[in-house]
N, C-alpha and C positions, 0 to 999 in steps of 0.2 A: 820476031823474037829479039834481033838484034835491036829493034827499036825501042818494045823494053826496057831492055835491059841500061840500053842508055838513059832511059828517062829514071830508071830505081839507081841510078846513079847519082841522074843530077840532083834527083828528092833527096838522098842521104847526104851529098856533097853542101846541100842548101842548109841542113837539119846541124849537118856541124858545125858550118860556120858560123848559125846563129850561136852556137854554144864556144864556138869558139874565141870568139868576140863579145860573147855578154861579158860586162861590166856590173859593178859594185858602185849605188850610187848612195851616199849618206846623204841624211836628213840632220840638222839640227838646228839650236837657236843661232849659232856663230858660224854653219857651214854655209858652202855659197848657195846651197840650196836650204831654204826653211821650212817651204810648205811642202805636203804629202802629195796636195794637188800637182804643184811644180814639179816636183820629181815622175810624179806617172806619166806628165805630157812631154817630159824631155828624155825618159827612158824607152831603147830598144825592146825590142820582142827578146822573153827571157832574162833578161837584166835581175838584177838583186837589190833591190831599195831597201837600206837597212837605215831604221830611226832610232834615233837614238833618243834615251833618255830625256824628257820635261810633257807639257803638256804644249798640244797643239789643237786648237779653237778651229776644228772644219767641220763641214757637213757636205752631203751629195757630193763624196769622193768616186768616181769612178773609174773602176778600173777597166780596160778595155785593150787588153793588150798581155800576152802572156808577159808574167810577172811571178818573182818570187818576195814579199814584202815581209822584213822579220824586225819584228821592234825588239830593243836591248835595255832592259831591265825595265820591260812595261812601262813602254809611254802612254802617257794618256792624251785617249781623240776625243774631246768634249767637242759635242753636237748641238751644244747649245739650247739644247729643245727646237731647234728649228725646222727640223726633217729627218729623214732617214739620213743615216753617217756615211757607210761603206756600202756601192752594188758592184758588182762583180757582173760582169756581162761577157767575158772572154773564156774561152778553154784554156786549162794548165796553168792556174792561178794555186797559189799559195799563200795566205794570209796567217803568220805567225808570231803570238808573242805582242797582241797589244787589250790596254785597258781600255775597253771604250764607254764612253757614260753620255746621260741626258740626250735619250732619243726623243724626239720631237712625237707628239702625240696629235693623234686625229681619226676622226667619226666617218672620214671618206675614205683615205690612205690608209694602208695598214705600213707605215713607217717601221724600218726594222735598223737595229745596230749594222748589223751585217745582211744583206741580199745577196744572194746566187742567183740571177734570172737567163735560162736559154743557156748552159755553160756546160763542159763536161771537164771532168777530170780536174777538178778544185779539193782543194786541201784546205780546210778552217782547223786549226790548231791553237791549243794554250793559250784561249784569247780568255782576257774575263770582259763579262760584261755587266755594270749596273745602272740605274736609275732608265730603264728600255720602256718601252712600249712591246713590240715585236724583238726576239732576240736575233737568232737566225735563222732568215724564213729562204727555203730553198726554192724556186718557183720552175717547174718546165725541166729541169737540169738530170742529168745523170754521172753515174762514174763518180763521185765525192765522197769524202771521205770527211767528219765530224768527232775531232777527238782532242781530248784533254780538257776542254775547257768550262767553266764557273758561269753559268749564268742566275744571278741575282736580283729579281724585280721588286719593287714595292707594292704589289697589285693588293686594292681592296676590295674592289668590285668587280663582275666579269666585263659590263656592258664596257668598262674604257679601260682596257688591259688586253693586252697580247700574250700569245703563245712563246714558250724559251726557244725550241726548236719544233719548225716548223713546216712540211714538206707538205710539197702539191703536185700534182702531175709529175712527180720524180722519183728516179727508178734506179736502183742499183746502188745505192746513197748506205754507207757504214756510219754509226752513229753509236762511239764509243767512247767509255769513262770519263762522261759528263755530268758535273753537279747541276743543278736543277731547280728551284725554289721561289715561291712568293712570285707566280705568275699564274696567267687563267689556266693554261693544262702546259706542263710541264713537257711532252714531245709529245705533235700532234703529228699525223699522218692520212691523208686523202689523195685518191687516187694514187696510189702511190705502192710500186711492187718489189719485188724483190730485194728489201732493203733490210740491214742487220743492226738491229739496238741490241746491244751487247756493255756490260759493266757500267749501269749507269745507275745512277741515284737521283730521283724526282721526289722530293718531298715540302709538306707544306704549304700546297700548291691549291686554287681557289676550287677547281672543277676534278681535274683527272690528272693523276702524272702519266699517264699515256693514253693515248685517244684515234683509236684508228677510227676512216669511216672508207669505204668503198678500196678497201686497199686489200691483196692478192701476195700468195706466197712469200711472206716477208718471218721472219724470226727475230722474237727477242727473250733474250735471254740473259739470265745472271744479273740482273738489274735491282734495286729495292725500290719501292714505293711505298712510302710510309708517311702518314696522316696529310692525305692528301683529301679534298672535298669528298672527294667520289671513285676513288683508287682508281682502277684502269676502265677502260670503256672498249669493248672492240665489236665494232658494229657494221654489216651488210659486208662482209668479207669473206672469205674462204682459201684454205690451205695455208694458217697461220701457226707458226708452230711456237708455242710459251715452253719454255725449258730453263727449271732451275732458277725460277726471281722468287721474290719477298714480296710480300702483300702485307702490311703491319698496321694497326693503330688507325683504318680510317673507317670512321667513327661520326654516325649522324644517322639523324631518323630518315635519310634517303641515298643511307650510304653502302658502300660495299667494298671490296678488295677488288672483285672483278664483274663488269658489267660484259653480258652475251647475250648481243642481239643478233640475230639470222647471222650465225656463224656456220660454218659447212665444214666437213672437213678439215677439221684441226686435230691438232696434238696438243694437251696439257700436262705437262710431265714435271716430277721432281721438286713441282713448285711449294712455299708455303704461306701460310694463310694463318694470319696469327691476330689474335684481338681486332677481327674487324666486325663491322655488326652483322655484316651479314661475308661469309667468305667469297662464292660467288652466284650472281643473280644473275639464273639462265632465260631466253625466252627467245621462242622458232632457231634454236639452234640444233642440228645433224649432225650425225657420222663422227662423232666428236670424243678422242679416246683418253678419260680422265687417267692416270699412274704413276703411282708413286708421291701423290701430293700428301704433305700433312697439312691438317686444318686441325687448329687448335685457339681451343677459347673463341669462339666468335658467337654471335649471338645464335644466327644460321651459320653450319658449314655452305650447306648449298640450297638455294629457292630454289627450284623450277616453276617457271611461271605458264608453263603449255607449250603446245605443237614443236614439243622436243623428242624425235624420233631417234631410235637405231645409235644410241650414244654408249659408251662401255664406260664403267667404273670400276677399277682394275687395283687390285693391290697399293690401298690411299689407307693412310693412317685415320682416324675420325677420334680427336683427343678434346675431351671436356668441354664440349660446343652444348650450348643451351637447347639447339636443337640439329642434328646431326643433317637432317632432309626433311625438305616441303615441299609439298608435292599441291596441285590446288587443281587435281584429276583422279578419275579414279582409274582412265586409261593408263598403260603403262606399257611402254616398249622399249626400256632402256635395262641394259645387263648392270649388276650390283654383282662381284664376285670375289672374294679373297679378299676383301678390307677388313681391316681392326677397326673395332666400334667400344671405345672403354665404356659404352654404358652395357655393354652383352655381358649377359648373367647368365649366359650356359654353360654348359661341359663339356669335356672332350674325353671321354672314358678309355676312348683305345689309343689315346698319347698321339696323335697323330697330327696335335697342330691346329686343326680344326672342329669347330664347335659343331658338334653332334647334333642342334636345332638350329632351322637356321634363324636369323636376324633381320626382324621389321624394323629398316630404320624410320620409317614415318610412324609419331606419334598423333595420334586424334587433338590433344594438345595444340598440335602444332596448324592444323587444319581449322581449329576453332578461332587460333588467333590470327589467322589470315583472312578470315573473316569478321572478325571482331576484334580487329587491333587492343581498346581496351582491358580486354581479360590476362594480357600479360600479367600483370599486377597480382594473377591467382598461381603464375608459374611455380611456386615450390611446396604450393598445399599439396598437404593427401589426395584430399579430390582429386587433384589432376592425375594424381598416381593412379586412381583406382578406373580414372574414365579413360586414360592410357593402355591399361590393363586389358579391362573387357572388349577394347580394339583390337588388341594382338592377339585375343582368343576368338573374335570374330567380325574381321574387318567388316565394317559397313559404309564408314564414309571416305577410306583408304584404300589404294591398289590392292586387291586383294596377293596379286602373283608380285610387288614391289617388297622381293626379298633378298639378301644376301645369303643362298643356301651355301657358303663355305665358310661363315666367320672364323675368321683366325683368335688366335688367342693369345699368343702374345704381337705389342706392337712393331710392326715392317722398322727394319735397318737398312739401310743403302750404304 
């Protein structure tokens, strides 16, 4: 015990005197130090490298050494296009307060502004980034934290274009009130678990402003995505929880608000879904508890596209969608309960809040044009009214039991 205790001594004793001893090293054009390089290879463990002000011409800075590095009043690291700018390979790194531009591009590398590789407990802050390849790609790392900052690309195609934020094998990783834009998916995500997108804005982006694949218990929330290629994607994952984002404006004959493939166990709550063409496009997803979403104006609220089991659809607005539900089965094992549907034309006679019939939301309509893409074009005839009709008085090529027996009658408030 006694030996212990002297060794959590000498660790605490070692821990302050680096803190006690870190130093403030400036950067500038007239200091004795110029380059960003020179200051990392001449500063202690914990030190504070503060740049100041102009433009400094580096690439393949690394850092490798706990370090706090804060540029003042956004200096600019042009990269020259020659390579990746900034990696980070140490724990307890903080990189705040710089412009960086002209990342170097390439078909082999994936060249990023900034890399985190093998690192815990890093801080990326209030950097802007533009003319990138890769923005910030987190690689192996945990513990980080991703907040405030602007990333900007020019991406016109996917095949030579990078992701803005980008994680891989990394876990535990905060990634918060970051703009977003004109890159191939706007925060991408693999293998990659427990990690919180919170307040962020991805838009204009070539593929998806969010894109999970193989990634586990992670939340995002509160974020917009708006007119992005293919709005969000989250794909072979489970225990993902969406809470409270925007889905707006994304817009394409193979586009949607949100992409679900073999999702498991999730929660979709709060969220909305506004003018996209289709709101979201399910397929082999489970257990999965839709509540409280408004979908409004989209062309679909929601596809189903099969082997979607034991899913709830719970108290969801359903406002002026071209087609509310698609269904492309006649099996059906998912609950439809207490949603508002403004196309329900029944009544509620004993005031009670709830429609007295219940509510088909799949129209025959909608089943013909999943098979016949072309017949859209017949969407606001009569006819379609009347071959709608004689569905809902006797399903034949629709879920017979895909009903809403509680339709509300006026639309959900939160």
């Amino acid at each position: 015990m006694k030996c212990f205790l002297q060794h959590s001594v000498f660790l605490i004793l070692v821990f302050t005197s680096y803190i006690g001893f870190s130093q403030t090293i400036n950067v500038c054009e007239d200091c004795s130090i110029s380059s960003i390089k020179s200051a990392i290879k001449q500063a202690k463990n914990y030190d504070t490298i503060v740049i100041k002000k102009g433009t400094y011409k580096e690439y393949n800075i690394v850092i490798d050494k706990p370090l706090t590095i804060i540029g003042k009043n956004y200096p600019v690291i042009d990269g020259e296009l020659k390579g990746e700018v900034i990696t980070i390979i140490s724990n307890n790194v903080t990189v705040d307060g710089l412009f960086v531009i002209n990342v170097g591009t390439s078909y082999t590398e994936d060249y990023a502004a900034i890399r985190v590789r093998r690192s815990k407990h890093f801080v990326i802050k209030n950097i802007v980034l533009e003319k990138l390849f890769f923005g910030i790609y987190i690689e192996k790392s945990s513990y980080g934290k991703i907040y405030h900052n602007k990333i900007i690309g020019d991406a016109i195609e996917e095949y030579n274009s990078g992701n803005g934020i980008q994680l891989w094998y990394s876990n535990h990783i905060e990634i918060e009130h970051n703009y977003v834009e004109h890159v191939r998916d706007g925060i991408y995500l693999e293998f990659s678990d427990d990690c919180l997108i919170k307040n962020n804005v991805s838009a204009e982006n070539l593929r998806y402003g969010l894109h999970f694949m193989f990634s586990n218990d992670d939340v995002y929330q509160d974020n917009t995505f708006e007119n992005n290629g293919a709005g969000v994607a989250v794909m072979f994952s489970k225990k993902i929880k969406m809470l409270n984002n925007i889905f707006k404006e994304n817009w394409g004959t193979a586009s949607y608000g949100m992409l679900l493939k073999e999702i498991n166990d999730a929660e979709i709550i709060g969220n909305t879904f506004e003018e996209n063409t289709i709101g979201i496009n399910i397929e082999g997803s489970n257990r999965i508890t839709y509540k409280n979403n408004n979908f409004t104006n989209n062309g679909w609220a929601i596809k189903v596209r099969g082997a979607c089991y034991a899913n709830r659809f719970l108290e969801n607005n359903f406002l002026y969608n071209s087609f509310d539900i698609s269904y492309n089965s006649k099996v059906n094992d998912n609950v439809f309960d207490k949603n508002y549907w403004s196309n329900y034309t029944g009544y509620d006679l004993d005031k009670n809040g709830v429609g007295d019939i219940p509510y088909r939301p799949v129209k025959l309509f909608s089943y013909i044009v999943n098979r016949t893409p072309e017949t859209i074009i017949l969407l606001r005839s009569l006819f379609i009214d009347l071959i709608d009709f004689s569905e809902k008085v006797s399903p034949v090529f629709t879920p017979d039991n895909l009903m809403d027996n509680n339709p509300l009658i006026k639309k959900i408030t939160w």
